[in-house]
C-alpha positions as CSV (number, residue, x, y, z in Angstrom):
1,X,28.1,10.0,-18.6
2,X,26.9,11.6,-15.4
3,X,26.5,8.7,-13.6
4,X,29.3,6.9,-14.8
5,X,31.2,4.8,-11.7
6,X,28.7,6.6,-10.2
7,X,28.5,9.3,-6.9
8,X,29.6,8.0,-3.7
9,X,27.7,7.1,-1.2
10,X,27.7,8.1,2.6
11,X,25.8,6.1,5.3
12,X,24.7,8.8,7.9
13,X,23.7,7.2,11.4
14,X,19.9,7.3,12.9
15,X,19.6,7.2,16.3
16,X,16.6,6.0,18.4
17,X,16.5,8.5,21.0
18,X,15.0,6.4,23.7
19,X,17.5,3.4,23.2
20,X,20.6,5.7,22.3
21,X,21.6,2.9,19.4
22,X,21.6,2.9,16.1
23,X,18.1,1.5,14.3
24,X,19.5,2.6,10.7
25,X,21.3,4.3,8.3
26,X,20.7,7.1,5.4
27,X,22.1,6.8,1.8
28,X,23.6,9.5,1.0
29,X,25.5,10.2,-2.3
30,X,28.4,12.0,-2.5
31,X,29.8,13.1,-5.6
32,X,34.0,14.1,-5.7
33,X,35.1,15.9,-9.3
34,X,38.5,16.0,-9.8
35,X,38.5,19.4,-11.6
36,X,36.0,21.1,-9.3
37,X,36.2,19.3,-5.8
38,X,33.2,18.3,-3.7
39,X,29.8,19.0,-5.7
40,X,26.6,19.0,-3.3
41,X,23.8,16.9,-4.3
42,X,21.4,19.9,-4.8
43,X,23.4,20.6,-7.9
44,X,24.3,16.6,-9.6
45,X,20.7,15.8,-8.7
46,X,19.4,19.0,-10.6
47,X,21.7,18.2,-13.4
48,X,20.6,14.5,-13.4
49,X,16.8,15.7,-13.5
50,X,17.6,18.2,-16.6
51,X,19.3,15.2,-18.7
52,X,16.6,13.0,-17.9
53,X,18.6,10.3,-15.9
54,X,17.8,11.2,-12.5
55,X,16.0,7.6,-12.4
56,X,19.4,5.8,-13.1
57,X,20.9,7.7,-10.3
58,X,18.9,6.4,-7.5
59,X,18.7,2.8,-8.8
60,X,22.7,3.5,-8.9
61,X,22.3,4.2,-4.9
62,X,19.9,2.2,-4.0
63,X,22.1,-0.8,-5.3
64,X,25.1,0.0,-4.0
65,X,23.5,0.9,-0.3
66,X,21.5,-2.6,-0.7
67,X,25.0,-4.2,-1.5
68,X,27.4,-2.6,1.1
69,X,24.4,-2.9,3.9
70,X,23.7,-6.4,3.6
71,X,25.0,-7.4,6.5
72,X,25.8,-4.5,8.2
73,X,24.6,-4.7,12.4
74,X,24.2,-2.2,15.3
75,X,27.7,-2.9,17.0
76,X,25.8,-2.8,20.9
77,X,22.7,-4.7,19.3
78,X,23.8,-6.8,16.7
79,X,20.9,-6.4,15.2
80,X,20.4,-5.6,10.9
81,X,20.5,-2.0,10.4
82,X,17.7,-0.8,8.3
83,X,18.6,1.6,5.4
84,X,16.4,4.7,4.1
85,X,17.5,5.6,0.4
86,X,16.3,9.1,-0.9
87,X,13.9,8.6,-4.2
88,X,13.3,11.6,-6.9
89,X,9.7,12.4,-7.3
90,X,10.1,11.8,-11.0
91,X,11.4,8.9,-10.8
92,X,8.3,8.2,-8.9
93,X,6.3,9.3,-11.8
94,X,7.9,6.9,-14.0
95,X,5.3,3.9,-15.0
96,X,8.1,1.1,-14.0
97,X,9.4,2.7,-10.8
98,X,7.7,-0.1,-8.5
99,X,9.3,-2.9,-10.5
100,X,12.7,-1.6,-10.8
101,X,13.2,-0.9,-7.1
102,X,11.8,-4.5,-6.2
103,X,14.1,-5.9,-9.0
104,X,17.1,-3.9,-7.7
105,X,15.9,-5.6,-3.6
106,X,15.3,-8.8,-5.2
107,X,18.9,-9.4,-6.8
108,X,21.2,-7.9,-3.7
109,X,19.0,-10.6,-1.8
110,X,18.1,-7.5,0.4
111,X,15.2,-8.1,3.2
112,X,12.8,-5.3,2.0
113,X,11.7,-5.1,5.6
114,X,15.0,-3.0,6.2
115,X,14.6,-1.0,3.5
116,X,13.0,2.9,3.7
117,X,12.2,4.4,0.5
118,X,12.3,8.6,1.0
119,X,10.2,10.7,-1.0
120,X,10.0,14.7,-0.5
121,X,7.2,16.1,-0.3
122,X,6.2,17.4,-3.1
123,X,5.4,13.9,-3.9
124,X,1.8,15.7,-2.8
125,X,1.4,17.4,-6.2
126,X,2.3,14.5,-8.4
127,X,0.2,12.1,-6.5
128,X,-2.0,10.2,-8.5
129,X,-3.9,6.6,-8.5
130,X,-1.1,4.7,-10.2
131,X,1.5,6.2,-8.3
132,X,-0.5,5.4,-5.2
133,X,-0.7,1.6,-6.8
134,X,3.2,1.4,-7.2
135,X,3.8,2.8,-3.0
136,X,0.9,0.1,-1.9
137,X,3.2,-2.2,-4.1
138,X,6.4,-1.7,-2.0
139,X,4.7,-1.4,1.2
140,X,3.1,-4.6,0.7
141,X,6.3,-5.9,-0.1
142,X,7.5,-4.6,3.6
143,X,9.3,-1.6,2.6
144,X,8.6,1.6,4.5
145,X,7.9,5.2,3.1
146,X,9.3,8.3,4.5
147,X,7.9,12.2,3.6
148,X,11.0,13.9,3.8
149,X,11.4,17.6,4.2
150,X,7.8,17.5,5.8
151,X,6.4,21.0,7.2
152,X,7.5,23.1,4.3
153,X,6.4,23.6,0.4
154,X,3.5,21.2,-0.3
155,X,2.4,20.3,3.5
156,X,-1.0,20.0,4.3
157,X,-3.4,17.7,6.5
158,X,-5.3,16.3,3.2
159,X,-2.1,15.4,1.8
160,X,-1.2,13.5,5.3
161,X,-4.5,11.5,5.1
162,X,-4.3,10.9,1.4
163,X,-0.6,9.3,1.4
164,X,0.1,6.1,2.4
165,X,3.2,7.0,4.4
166,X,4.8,5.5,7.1
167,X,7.2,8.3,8.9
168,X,7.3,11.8,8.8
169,X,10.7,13.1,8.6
170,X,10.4,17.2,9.7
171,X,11.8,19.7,8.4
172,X,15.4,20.9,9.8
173,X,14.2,24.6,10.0
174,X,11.7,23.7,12.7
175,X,14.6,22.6,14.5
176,X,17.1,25.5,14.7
177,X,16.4,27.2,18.0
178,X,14.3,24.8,19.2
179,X,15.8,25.1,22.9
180,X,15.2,29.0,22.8
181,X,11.8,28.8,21.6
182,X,8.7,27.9,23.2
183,X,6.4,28.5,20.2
184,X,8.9,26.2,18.0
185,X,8.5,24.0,20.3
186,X,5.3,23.8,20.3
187,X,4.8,23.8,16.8
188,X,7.5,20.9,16.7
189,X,5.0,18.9,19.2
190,X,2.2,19.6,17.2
191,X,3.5,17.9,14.0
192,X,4.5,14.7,16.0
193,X,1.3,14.3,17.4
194,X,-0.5,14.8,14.3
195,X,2.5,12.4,12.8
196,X,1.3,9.8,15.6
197,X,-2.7,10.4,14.3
């Protein structure tokens, strides 16, 4: 199968800028074929989409970041690193998506507190009601919901009011040339003051 033993996965470093330490970590997963080398996750999560199992691959990741994080700690803090794990928006759509994430917390003995669930945000299109339901759900359970990608695609300010989100993760592209621009930076500053709103 695609999954399989499964991708591998990556922990990429998030760094509070006024503290210079590390508050937490992305899952990343990392897939290796040993007839065509490295394959990027634009591609196996397209393919796990098109067969339909896209939802076993993040509950793959999410448990495995859950079991290698349990105890992981900022070295100069010592305190628990939180984790953010990347979620498709159909699994989102999916009727038992709330209840298999807080099953998958609940058996690593994970603190949901630590844990960031990401969602792109095209989440905006498929948002309905009972998806609504399922993110109050995991937020009232402590975890913590990210709009990734945000500025591109599906943006808007209804979309920011309507979501029950709880960081806004911007879009790389408003970051290239940031230093050389005073208009991207402006529109940069715009979007984390909104954010802050």
């Amino acid at each position: 199968s695609l999954i399989g033993s499964g991708p591998s996965i990556v922990f990429q470093p998030i760094i509070d800028l006024t503290t210079g330490h590390t508050s937490a970590v992305e899952a990343l997963a990392r897939w290796h074929s040993p007839t065509q080398g490295p394959i990027g996750p634009d591609r196996f999560v397209a393919m796990a989409e098109q067969m339909g199992i896209v939802d076993q691959l993040d509950r793959h990741v999410l448990r495995k970041a859950c079991r290698e994080m349990i105890d992981q700690r900022d070295p100069a803090t010592g305190k628990l690193l939180s984790v953010t794990v990347n979620i498709s928006t159909i699994h989102l759509a999916t009727d038992d998506f709330a209840r298999s994430i807080l099953q998958i917390v609940e058996t690593a003995n994970f603190d949901p507190n630590r844990l960031v669930l990401e969602v792109t945000e095209s989440i905006g299109v498929e948002y309905d009601d009972v998806l609504g339901a399922q993110l109050d759900t995991l937020r009232g359970e402590g975890m913590r919901i990210a709009l990734d990608d945000f500025g591109t695609g599906h943006s808007s300010l209804a979309q920011l009011e309507t979501l029950a989100v709880d960081y806004l993760k911007v879009d790389r592209t408003f970051l290239f040339g940031l230093f050389n621009s005073t208009r991207r930076l402006r529109y940069l500053e715009t979007i984390v003051n909104m954010a802050k709103a």
